[in-house]
N, C-alpha and C positions, 0 to 999 in steps of 0.2 A: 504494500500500500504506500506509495508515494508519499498521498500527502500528510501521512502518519509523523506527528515531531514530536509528541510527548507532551511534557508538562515541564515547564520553564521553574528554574531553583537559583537561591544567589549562593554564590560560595564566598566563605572570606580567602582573600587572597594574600599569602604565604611567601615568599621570595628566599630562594637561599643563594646565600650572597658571594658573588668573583673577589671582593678584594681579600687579599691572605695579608692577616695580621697574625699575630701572638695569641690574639683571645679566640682563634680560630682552633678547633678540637676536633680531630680525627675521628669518624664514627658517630659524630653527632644527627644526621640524618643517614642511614641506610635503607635499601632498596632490595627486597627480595623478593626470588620468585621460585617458588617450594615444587617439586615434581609434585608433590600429595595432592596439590591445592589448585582450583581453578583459578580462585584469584589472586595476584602479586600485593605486598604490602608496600607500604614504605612505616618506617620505625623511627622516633623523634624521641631524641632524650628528654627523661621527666625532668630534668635541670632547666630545660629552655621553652617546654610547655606539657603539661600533665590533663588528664583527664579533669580534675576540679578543675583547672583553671579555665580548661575548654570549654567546659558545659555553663560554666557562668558567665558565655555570651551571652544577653540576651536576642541579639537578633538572626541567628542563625540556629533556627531550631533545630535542624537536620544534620548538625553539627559536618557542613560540608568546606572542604578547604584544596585551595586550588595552591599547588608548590610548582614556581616557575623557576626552570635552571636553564631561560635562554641565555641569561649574561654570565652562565658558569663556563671558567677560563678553559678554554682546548677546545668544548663541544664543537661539531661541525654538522653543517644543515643535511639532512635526512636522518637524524637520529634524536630521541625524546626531548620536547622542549618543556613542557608543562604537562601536568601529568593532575587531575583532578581526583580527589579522594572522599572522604566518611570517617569521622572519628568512629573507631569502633572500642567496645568495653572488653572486650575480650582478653585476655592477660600475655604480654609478648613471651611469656616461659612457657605456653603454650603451644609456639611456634617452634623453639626448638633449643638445646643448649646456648648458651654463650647471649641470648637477649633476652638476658633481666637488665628491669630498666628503661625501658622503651614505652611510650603509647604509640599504640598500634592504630596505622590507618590502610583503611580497605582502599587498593586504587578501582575508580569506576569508570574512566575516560584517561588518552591518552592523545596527544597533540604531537606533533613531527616539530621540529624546529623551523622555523619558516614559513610553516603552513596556519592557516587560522582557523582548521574544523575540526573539534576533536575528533576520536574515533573509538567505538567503542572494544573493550578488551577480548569477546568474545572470540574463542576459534572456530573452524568450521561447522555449521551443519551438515549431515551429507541429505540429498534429496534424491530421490529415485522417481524412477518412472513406473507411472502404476498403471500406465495405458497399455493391455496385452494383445494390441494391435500393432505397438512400435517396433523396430528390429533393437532398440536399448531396453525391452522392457525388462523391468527389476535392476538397471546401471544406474550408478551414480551420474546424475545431471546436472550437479551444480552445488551453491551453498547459500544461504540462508544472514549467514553473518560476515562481520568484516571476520579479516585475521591476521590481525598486532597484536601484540602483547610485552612486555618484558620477555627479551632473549640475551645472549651475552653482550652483541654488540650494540646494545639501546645506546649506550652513553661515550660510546668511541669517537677517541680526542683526535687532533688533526697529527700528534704524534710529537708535538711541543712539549704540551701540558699533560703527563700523563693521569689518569684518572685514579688516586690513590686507591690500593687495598681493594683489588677485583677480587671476589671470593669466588673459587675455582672448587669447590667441593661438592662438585656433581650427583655426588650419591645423594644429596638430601635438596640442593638446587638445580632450578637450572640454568640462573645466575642472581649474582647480588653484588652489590656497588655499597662505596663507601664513602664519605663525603663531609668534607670539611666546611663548615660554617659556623657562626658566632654564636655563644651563649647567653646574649641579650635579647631577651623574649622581643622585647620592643623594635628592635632591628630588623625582628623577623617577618612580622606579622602587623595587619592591621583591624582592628575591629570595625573600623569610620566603614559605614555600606557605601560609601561616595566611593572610594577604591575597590568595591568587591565586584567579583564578576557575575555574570549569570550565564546559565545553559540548559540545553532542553535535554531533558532526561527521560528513556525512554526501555521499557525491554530491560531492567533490571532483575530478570529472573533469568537465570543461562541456563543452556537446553543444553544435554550432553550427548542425545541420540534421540532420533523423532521415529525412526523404526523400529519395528520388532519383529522376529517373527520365532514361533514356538511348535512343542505338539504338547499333547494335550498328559494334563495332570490332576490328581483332584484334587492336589494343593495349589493356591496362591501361586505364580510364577514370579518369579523376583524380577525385573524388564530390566533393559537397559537403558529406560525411559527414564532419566533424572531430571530434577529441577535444584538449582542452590540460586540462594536471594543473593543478588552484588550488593545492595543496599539494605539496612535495617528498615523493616518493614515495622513503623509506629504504630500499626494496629493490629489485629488478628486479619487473619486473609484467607476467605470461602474458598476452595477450588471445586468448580462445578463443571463436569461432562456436558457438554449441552446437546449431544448425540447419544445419548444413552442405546447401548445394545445390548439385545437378549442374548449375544450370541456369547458374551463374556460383561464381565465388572472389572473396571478400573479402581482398585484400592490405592489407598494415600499410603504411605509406609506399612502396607499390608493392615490396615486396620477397617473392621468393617463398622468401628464406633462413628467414625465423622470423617469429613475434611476439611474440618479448620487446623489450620497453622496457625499459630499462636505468636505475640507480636517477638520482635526483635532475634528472629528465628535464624540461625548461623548454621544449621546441618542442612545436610543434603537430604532432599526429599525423593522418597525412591519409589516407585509406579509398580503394585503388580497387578498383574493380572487372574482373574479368578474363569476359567474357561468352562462353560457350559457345553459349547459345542463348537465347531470347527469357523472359520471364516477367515477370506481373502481382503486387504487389502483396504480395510474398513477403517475410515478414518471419525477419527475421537478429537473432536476442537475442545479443547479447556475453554473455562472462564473463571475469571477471578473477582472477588469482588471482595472491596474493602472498605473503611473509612479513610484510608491511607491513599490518596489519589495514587502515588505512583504504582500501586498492585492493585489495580482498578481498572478491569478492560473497557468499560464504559461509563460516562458519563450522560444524565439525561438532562436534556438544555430546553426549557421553559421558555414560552413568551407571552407574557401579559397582553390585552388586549382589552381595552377597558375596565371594568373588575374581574375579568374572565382568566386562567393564566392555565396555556394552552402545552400541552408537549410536543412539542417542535421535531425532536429525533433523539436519539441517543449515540455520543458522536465517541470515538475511542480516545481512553483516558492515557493510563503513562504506560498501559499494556498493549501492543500490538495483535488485535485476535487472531491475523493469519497466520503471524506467528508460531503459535502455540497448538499445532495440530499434530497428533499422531496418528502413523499408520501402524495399526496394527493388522499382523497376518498371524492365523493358529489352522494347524491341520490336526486336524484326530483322527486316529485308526480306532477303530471299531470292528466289533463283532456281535453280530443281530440277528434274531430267530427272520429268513427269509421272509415270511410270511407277516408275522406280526411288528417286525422290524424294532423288535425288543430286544433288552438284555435278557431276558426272562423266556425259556420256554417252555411249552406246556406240551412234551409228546405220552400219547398213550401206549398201554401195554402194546408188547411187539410191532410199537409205531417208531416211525423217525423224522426226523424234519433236516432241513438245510438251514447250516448255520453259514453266513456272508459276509466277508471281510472287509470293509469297504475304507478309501479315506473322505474326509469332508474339510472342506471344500475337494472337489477333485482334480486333485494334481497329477493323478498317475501319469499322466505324461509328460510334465514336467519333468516331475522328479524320479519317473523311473524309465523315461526312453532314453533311446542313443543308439550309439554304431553297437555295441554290445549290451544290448539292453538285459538278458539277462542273468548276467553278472551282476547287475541292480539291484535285484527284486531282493527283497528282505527275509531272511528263515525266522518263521515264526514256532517255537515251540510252542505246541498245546498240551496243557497238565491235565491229563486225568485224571480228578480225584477220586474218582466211584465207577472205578473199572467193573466190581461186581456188579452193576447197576445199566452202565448203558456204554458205548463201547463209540470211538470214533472212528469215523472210515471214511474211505476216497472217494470222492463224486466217479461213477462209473465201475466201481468195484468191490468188492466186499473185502481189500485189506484196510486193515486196523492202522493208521496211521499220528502218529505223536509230534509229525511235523509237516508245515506247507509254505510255500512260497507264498508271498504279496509281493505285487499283485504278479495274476497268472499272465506270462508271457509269451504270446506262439508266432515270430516274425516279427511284424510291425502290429500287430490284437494285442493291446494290452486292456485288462480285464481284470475283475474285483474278483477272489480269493473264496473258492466256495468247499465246506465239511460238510459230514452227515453223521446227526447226532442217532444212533440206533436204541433204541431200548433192550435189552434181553428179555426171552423167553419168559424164564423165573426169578427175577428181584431177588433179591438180598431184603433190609429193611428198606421199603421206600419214605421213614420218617428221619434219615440222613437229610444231612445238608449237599443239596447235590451241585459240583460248583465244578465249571470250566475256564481254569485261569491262561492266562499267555506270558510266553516271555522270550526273551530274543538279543542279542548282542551287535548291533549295528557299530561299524566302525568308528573308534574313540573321534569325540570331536566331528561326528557329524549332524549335521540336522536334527538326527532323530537321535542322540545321546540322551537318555534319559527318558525318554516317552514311552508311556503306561496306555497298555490295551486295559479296558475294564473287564471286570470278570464275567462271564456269562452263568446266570444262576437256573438251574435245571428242573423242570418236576416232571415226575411221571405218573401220569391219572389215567385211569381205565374210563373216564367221561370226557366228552365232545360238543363241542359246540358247531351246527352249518355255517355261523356269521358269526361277524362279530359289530354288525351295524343292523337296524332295522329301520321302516321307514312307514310310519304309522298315519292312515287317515281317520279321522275321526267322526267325519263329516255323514256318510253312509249309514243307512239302517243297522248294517255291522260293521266292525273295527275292520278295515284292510289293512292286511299287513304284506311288506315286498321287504325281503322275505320272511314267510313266516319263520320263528324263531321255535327250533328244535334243540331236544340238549339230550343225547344218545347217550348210551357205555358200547363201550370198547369191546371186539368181537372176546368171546372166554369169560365174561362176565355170569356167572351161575346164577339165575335169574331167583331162586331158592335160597340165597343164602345173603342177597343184599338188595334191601329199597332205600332209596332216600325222599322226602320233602323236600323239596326245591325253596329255597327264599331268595327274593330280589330285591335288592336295596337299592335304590337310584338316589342321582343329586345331582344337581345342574354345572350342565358343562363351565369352564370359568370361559367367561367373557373377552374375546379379546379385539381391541380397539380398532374401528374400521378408519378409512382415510375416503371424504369425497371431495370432490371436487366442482368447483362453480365458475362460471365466466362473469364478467363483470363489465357490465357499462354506464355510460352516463346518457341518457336520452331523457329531454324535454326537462334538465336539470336536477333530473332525481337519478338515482342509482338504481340500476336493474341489475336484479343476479339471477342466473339461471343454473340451474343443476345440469352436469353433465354427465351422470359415472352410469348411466345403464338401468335407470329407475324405469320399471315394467309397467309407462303410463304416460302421459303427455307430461315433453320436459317440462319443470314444476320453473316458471319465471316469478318470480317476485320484484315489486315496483315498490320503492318506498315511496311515503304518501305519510297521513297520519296513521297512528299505530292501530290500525285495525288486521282483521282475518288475515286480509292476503298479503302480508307485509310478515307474519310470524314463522317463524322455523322452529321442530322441536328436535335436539341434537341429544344424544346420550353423551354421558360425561367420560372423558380421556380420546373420544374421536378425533379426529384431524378434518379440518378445516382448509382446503387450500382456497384462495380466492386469485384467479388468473386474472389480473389489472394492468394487463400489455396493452387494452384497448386504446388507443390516442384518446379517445374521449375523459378517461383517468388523469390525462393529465391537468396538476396542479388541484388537486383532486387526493385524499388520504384515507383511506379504508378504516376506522377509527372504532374502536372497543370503550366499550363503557359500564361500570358499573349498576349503574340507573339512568332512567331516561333524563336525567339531569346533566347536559354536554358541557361540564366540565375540566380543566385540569386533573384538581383533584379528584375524581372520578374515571379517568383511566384506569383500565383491565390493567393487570399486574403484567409488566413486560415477561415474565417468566411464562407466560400462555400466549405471547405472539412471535412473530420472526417474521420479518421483515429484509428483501431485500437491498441493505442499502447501499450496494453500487450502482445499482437501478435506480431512477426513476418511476414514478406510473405512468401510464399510458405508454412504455418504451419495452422494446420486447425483450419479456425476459421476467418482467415484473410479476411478482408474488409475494401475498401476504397470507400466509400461517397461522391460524386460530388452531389451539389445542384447548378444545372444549374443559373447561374448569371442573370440579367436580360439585355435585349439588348437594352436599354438603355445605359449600360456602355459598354458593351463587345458587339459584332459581331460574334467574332470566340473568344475560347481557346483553346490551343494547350495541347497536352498528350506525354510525352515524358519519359526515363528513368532514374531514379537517384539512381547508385547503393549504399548497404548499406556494412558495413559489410568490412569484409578482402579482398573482391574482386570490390572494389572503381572504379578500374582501367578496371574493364568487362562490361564499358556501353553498352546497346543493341543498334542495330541500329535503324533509323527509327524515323517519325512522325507523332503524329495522329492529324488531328482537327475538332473539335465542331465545327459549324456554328451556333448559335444561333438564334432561333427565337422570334420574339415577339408575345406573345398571343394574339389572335385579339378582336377585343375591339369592336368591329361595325359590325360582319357579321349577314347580313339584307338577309334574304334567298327569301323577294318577298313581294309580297300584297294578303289579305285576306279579302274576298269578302262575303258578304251574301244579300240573297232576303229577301224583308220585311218578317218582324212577323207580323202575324195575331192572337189574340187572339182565343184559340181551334185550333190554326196551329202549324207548324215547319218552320225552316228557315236554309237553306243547305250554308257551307261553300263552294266556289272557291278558288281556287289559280294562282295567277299569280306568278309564280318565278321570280328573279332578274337573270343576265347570269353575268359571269364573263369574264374575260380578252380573254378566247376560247371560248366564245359563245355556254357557257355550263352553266346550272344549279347551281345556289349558293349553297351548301351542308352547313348544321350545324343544330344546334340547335335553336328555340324562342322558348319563351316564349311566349304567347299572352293572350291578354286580351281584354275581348269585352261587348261592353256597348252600350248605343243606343247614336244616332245623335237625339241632342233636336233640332237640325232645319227640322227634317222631320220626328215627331214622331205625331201621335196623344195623346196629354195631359190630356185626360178627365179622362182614368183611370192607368194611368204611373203611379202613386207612388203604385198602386195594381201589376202591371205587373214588376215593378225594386223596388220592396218593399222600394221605396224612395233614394236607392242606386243606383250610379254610374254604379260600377260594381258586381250586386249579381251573375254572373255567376263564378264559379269557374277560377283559370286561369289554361289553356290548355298549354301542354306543345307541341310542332313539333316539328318533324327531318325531315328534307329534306335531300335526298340522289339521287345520280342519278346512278339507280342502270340498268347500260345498259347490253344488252344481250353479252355473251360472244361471240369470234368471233377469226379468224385462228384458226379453228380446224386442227389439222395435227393428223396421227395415223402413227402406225409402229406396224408389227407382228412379233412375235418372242414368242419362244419355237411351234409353229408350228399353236396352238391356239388362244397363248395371243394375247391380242390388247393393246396395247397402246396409249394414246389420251392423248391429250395437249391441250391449249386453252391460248388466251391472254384476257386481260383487256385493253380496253385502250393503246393499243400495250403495256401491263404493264404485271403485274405478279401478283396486287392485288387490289383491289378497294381502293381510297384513304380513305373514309371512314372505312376501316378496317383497314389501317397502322397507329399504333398509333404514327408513329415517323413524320406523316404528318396531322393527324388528331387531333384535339383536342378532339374530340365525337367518338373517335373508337368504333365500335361494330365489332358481329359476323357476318360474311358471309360463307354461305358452299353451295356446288355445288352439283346438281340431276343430274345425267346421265342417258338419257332416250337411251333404244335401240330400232326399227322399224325390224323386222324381214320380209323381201321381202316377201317370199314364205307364210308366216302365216299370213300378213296382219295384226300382231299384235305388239302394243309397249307397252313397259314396264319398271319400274324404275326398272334399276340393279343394284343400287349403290349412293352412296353420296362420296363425299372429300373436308375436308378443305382445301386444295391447287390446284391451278391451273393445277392439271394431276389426271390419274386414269386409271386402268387397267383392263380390262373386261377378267378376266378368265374364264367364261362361255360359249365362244362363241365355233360354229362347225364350222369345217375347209371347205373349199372350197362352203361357206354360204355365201349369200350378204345381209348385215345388213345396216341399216340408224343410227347415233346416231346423239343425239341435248344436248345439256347442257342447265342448267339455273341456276340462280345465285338463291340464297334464304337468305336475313337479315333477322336477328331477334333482337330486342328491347324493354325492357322493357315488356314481353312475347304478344308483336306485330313482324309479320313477314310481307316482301316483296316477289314479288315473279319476277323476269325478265321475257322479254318474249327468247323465246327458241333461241338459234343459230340456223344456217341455216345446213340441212341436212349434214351432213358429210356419204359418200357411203362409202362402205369398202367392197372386195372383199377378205374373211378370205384366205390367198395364203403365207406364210413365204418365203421370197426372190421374192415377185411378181415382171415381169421386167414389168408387164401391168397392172396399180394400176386402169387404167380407163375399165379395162375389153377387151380391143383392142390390137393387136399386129400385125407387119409388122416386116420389116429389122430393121427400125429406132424405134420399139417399141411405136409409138408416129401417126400414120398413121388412126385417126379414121373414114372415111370416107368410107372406103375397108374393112374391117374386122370387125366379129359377134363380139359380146359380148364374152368371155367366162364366163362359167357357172360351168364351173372346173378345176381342177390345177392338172394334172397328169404328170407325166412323160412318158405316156405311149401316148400319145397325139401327133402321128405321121403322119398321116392323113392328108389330104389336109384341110383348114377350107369350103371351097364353093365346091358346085357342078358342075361346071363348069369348075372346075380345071381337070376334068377328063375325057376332051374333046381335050387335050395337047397331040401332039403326040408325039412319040419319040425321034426324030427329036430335034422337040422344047423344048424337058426337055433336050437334049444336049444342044441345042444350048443357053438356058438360063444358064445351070451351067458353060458351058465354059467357060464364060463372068465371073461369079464369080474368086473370088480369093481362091487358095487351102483350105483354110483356111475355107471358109465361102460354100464348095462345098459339 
């Protein structure tokens, strides 16, 4: 960031002085720079200024002091002229034998002789390339920071004047100077701020490595992610991830108590990582936040406007945020029952399942191709603990094998690492702990030195499950279930010697945070936002206006919010959060629930503003309002929008789940009772469930064969309850002469709540079959699908009497529902029909008197009944008289 300068400090300013007299003492300023230590000191004898006398400046709180040795005799230009510091309290016998005696100051900045910008001490970062499209991807591409610092020849004389007492003692430096000047404090130094200097100071926290990369442990990873402060930090100082990943935790010195650093902090802070699961490349930006401007990555800048005091932006304080990004990378090797893709597997008697070796993220070709690739592949031994129990063997063969490459290699096929875990005939006790560990010796010092496969924990049960998902309608005279849910025993099960009770215990799947997204513009000076993420209904636009119906959104709380404001008409124009409909300052959303663009502008492409729904705990509603930027302050839009926030539900119990005993050599069929809600409708959502037998009505004799000694060895089944009712008001309308047009409601609604994610927490898909009945042909046929509530039948013949019926169709995790049909809708193909039921009289509406018609002519002038031609003349007079001209 360019225009990134920090935050401006004055330093008193220091001089150590050319002329050599007598009162001049060898070793009274020294300069070192420690191999241990990122940053160089310089050391001042307590004779000529001490810590009490320092801090009882009053105007230099920061205790900063600028030592200029451009007028010291010998120096020559390209080597240290001034060199900016920091009283620090720290004890000089701490730094190393032989300085006792000393106040110790931190150097923070350092100036060339000749030159007038200092430079900060930092040495390189390294940056990589994380684009795996580049020919450098994963090279070093550059660096981050300057890199000067104290080295031996900082202070080399022109060869006149030699620089006394170079200290050469490399084991402990990696140089230090020594330097003669006066022992009168006064000579030295001045307090008058009229001679002090000032400088922007910036990035006072040095980075020591901004990558990582690991495999996976279930301890904490120690990173080579450090942070140490150049500067005392006067306050405590937050460090906050503003990218938080589920795929690992960033710990502060491996503690999961906090991340506050505490003020006036001199160690090194050390980053580990806590890995959950594997990931590439994933970058973790810090934030820092303090009372302390200069460990403050942001600052928020105010501007008054009448009584009103508005938040402008929040501009970077003494921290640079770009700065401060890590990339971290973690691969994990694993090993997972194929099927359930668990550590955990559940084979039955004389059953076996495939166990799969996989890495994540996958790199196998990374890290295991080449000209000899393998030679790569890693020998993994597998420890079998309960050989008398189950036995492991080679995909393709029945030998028993203790060891396998990762991954498998055949030319250039490179491919994830597959076992087969077999059960024996006759078990041993199946109330063993049955555990398949790994272990393997990769060559010292590479990659993978130290990385832990997890253990694979084993059960063996004579019962089964068909699924391990079901997908429940509720809506039906009966419960449809796809598929129904069956729970077998294992062939050899003696139907005589063991039943069990079935019990299912469910609880709601936990909730996890969706992200939509909306477009944004400005038209007839109010904000429009329109939904765009795939809502199964006419996209939802909202107009702010006064805060009425169609101006309200209801969001669940931790959702993501993206608002696209690239449109030109955004500009000078601000997307704005608020507490209460009261559009104040103080009544800004906490900037910790927005993100904000801002190298962008609005209306400029690229623009995006990030609402992360708050949780309804704190908030109920936030308000969305306008706050313009720019030359045109004065062109607020009109209008209000508000969030109504929900709270994620924590308890939805969709009913009770029922089964008939097990019988050994049987099956045992789930029931379902639904739970109804507040309308005396069906609980919709997601469980979980888990089912285990009732010890008070099992028989015992051979249970620990039939539940292999476990609780629960049935996999757990996940349901969706939905209540997916048949659609209903069908209306149609003909136009262009053929077309049909057909409508339908939900719920007198427009979409199944189960499909509306802004109501649903488990949205799925729903899309609708339009069936036609052709009268004359006696046949029906699907013509058609639509994801939204209408649909237009272009194939139909004109003056043709058709039937249509719709049905609704879910799909779920590739399980589908099916509705039952709506009720016939007739349709007589007729464009301007005044007789939609086939009948017509004067009032059009007379069905009791008049045929069906069976065609739509204009030419249809004829009496409709036979009878009408038994009217005399007479009577056709005297009937149209009666009419009015109009209708004669």
């Amino acid at each position: 960031m360019s225009s990134f300068q920090g935050i401006t400090l004055k330093t008193m300013k220091l001089t150590v002085v050319s002329e050599m007299d007598d009162n001049q003492i060898m070793g009274n300023v020294k300069i070192i720079k420690l191999k241990s230590e990122v940053q160089p000191f310089i050391l001042v004898k307590n004779t000529i200024i001490d810590g009490t006398t320092f801090t009882a400046m009053p105007w230099n709180t920061r205790k900063l002091v600028t030592f200029d040795f451009e007028t010291y005799p010998g120096l020559i230009n390209g080597n240290i002229g001034k060199i900016m510091t920091q009283y620090s309290s720290i004890s000089s016998d701490s730094i190393g034998t032989g300085y006792t005696g000393y106040t110790v100051f931190n150097i923070l900045k350092i100036k060339i002789k000749g030159e007038s910008v200092f430079k900060r001490i930092q040495r390189t970062i390294d940056l990589f390339q994380t684009d795996s499209t580049q020919v450098n991807f994963g090279q070093k591409i550059g660096t981050q920071l300057e890199n000067i610092n104290i080295y031996p020849n900082s202070f080399k004389t022109d060869g006149n004047t030699q620089l006394p007492n170079l200290i050469t003692d490399h084991d402990v430096l990696d140089a230090g100077f020594d330097f003669k000047c006066k022992i009168t404090t006064t000579e030295l130094y001045s307090v008058n701020e009229n001679v002090s200097e000032e400088e922007d100071f910036q990035d006072m926290i040095y980075i020591f490595n901004n990558n990582f990369t690991t495999g996976f442990s279930e301890n904490a990873i120690e990173t080579e992610m450090k942070l140490k402060f150049l500067m005392d930090n006067t306050e405590t100082v937050e460090i906050i991830n503003t990218s938080p990943n589920i795929n690992y935790d960033i710990l502060i010195n491996n503690s999961t108590s906090g991340n506050i650093i505490s003020s006036n902090n001199n160690n090194i802070i050390t980053l580990f990582v806590k890995i959950n699961r594997g990931v590439t490349n994933s970058k973790s930006p810090l934030r820092f936040i303090s009372n302390d401007i200069i460990f403050n990555s942001f600052v928020p800048v105010f501007k008054t406007i009448g009584s009103t005091t508005y938040l402008v932006s929040s501009k970077p304080s003494g921290i640079n945020p770009e700065l401060y990004v890590f990339n971290v990378s973690v691969f994990k090797i694993s090993a997972v029952d194929i099927i359930t893709r668990s550590t955990t597997s559940v084979i039955s008697l004389n059953g076996s399942r495939k166990i799969e070796i996989f890495i994540e993220p996958d790199l196998t070709v990374e890290y295991f191709g080449g000209a000899t690739p393998l030679s790569q592949a890693l020998s993994i031994g597998i420890v079998n603990n309960n050989p008398n129990i189950f036995q492991i063997q080679e995909v393709g063969t029945e030998a028993n094998i203790s060891t396998i490459l990762f991954p498998t290699i055949a030319g250039n096929s490179i491919s994830n690492a597959i076992f087969i875990i077999k059960s024996l005939e006759n078990p041993d006790n199946l109330n063993e702990e049955l555990v398949i560990s790994f272990n393997f010796q990769p060559i010292a010092g590479s990659i993978f030195a130290g990385l832990q496969i997890p253990d694979i924990s084993i059960q063996i049960a004579s019962i089964f499950s068909n699924t391990t998902k079901v997908f429940l309608n509720t809506a039906s005279s009966s419960i449809v279930y796809n598929p129904p849910l069956i729970i077998g025993t294992a062939p050899g099960t003696i139907q005589d010697l063991s039943s069990a009770e079935l019990v299912g215990a469910d609880s709601q799947l936990p909730v996890v945070a969706q992200t939509y997204n909306f477009n944004v513009r400005v038209i007839d000076n109010e904000f429009t936002i329109e939904y765009v993420s795939g809502l199964q209904t006419d996209p939802i636009v909202r107009r702010f206006g006064n805060l009425t119906s169609d101006i309200n959104f209801s969001a669940y709380e931790n959702d993501i919010y993206a608002f696209d404001t690239s449109h030109p008409s955004n500009k000078n124009h601000m997307l704005s959060f608020f507490i209460n409909s009261t559009i104040t300052g103080s009544n800004y959303l906490s900037d910790d629930f927005i993100a904000i663009n801002n190298e962008i502008n609005q209306g400029e492409p690229g623009a995006v503003i990030t609402l992360t729904v708050p949780s309804f705990a704190n908030y109920t509603d936030i308000y969305i309002s306008d706050f313009p930027t720019g030359t045109e302050q004065q062109n607020k839009l009109n209008g209000l929008c508000r969030i109504g926030i929900l709270a994620n539900p924590t308890n939805i119990d969709i009913g009770t789940f029922n089964f008939n005993t097990l019988f050994g050599s049987g099956t045992s069929s789930m029931t379902f009772v639904p739970n109804l809600d507040g309308n005396n409708l069906p609980i919709e959502g997601i469980n979980t469930l888990d089912i285990s037998n009732n010890p008070n009505n099992t028989d015992a004799t051979r249970i620990l064969d039939l539940f292999s000694g476990e609780k629960n060895p049935i996999p757990q089944i996940t349901v969706y309850s939905i209540y997916l009712s048949k659609p209903t008001n069908v209306t149609f309308t003909v136009f262009n002469a053929v077309f049909v047009s057909l409508n339908w409601k939900i719920h007198n609604g427009n979409i199944y709540t189960a499909a509306n994610p802004l109501l649903s927490r488990f949205a799925i898909d729903i899309y609708y079959n339009i069936y036609r009945d052709d009268k004359e042909a006696n046949q029906t046929e699907l013509i058609g699908t639509s994801v939204l509530n209408s649909f237009t039948d272009s194939s139909a013949k004109n003056f043709k009497n058709y039937g249509y019926y719709i049905e609704s169709v879910a799909t779920w995790n590739g399980l589908s529902l099916t509705s039952e049909r709506s009720s016939e809708l007739f349709v007589f193909v007729c464009e301007n029909n005044r007789f939609p039921q086939g009948r017509w009289n004067n009032s059009f509406t007379n069905t009791k008197i008049y045929k069906q018609i069976t065609e739509c002519s204009e030419e249809m002038t004829t009496s409709l009944f036979p009878n009408s031609w038994s009217i005399s003349q007479n009577e056709i007079y005297a009937r149209l008289s009666k009419l009015p001209i109009s209708k004669r």
